[in-house]
N, C-alpha and C positions, 0 to 999 in steps of 0.2 A: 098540605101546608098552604098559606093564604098566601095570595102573590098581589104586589100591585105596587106598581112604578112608583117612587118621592119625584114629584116635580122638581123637588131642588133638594140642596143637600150642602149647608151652613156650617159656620161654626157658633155656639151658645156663645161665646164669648172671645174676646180680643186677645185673650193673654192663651188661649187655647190656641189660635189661630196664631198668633206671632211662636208658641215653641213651636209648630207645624213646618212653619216657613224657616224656622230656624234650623231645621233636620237638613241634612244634607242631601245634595243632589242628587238622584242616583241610590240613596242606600236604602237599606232592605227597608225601612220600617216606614219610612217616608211613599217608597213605590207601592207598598200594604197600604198604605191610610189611601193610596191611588183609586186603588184597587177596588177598594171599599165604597169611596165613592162613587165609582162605577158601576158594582153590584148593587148598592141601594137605589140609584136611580133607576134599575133594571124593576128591583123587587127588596120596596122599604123595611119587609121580614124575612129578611136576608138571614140577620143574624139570631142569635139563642135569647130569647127572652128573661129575661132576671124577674124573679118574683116577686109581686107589689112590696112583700114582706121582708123582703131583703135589697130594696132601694132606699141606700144612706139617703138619711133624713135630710140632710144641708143638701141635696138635690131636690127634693119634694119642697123645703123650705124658699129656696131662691130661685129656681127653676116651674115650681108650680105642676110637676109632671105629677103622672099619676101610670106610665109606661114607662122601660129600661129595657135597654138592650144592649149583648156585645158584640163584639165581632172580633174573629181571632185575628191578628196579626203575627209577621214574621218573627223568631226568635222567640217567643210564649207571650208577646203585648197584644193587649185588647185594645179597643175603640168600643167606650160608650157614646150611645145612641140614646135618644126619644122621638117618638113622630109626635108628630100634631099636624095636625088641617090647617090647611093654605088658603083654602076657602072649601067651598060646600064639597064640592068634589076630586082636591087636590091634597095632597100629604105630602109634609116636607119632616127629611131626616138630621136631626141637629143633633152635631156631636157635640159631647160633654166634654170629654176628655180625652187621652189614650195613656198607658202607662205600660211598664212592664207586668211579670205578672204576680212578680214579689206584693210591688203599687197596688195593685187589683186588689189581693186577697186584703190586705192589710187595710182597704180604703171599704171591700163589703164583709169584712171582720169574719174572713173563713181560717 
C-alpha cells in the first residue's frame, strides 16, 4: 500500500464544513470524521479508492478531480475524499462530503 502524510486536510466546501460543525459533540460520527482526519494526515491512502469510473460526474464537473476516495465511518457512513498537491512535494486531503450509507450508494448509483 503507498503511504504518505496530507500536509493538511480541508473541507471542499462551506456547507460541508457547517453540517460537520453542526454534528454533535462527542458523537460517533463526528469523533469518526475526527478520526479520519487524523489517519489522513498520518497516510493520505488511508482509505479505499473508488474507480475513475464510478466518480459522480457533478464531482469531476465542479470539483475538477480526477481521484475519490472513502473512508468508513461509525454506524455504515463514509467520508469522501480527494488529494491534490499543495505544492510540488505536499498533498492535501479535501473532503467532499460524508453521508450514511443508504446517501453513499444512492449518490455512486450501487
Amino acid at each position: 500500500m503507498f503511504k504518505k502524510p496530507a500536509s493538511g486536510v480541508v473541507f471542499a466546501l462551506d456547507s460541508v464544513e457547517n453540517k460537520f460543525n453542526s454534528l454533535p459533540e462527542g458523537g460517533n460520527i463526528k469523533k469518526g470524521i475526527c478520526r479520519a482526519f487524523e489517519d489522513l494526515k498520518e497516510n493520505a491512502f488511508c482509505g479505499k479508492n473508488i474507480p475513475k469510473k464510478q466518480i459522480p460526474k457533478i464531482y469531476i464537473q465542479e470539483h475538477k478531480i480526477d481521484n475519490l476516495w472513502w473512508y468508513p465511518l461509525p454506524d455504515g457512513w463514509r467520508l469522501v475524499y480527494f488529494i491534490t498537491t499543495h505544492s510540488k512535494t505536499e498533498l492535501l486531503a479535501v473532503i467532499l462530503d460524508f453521508f450514511t450509507h443508504k446517501e453513499y450508494e444512492r449518490k455512486f448509483n450501487y
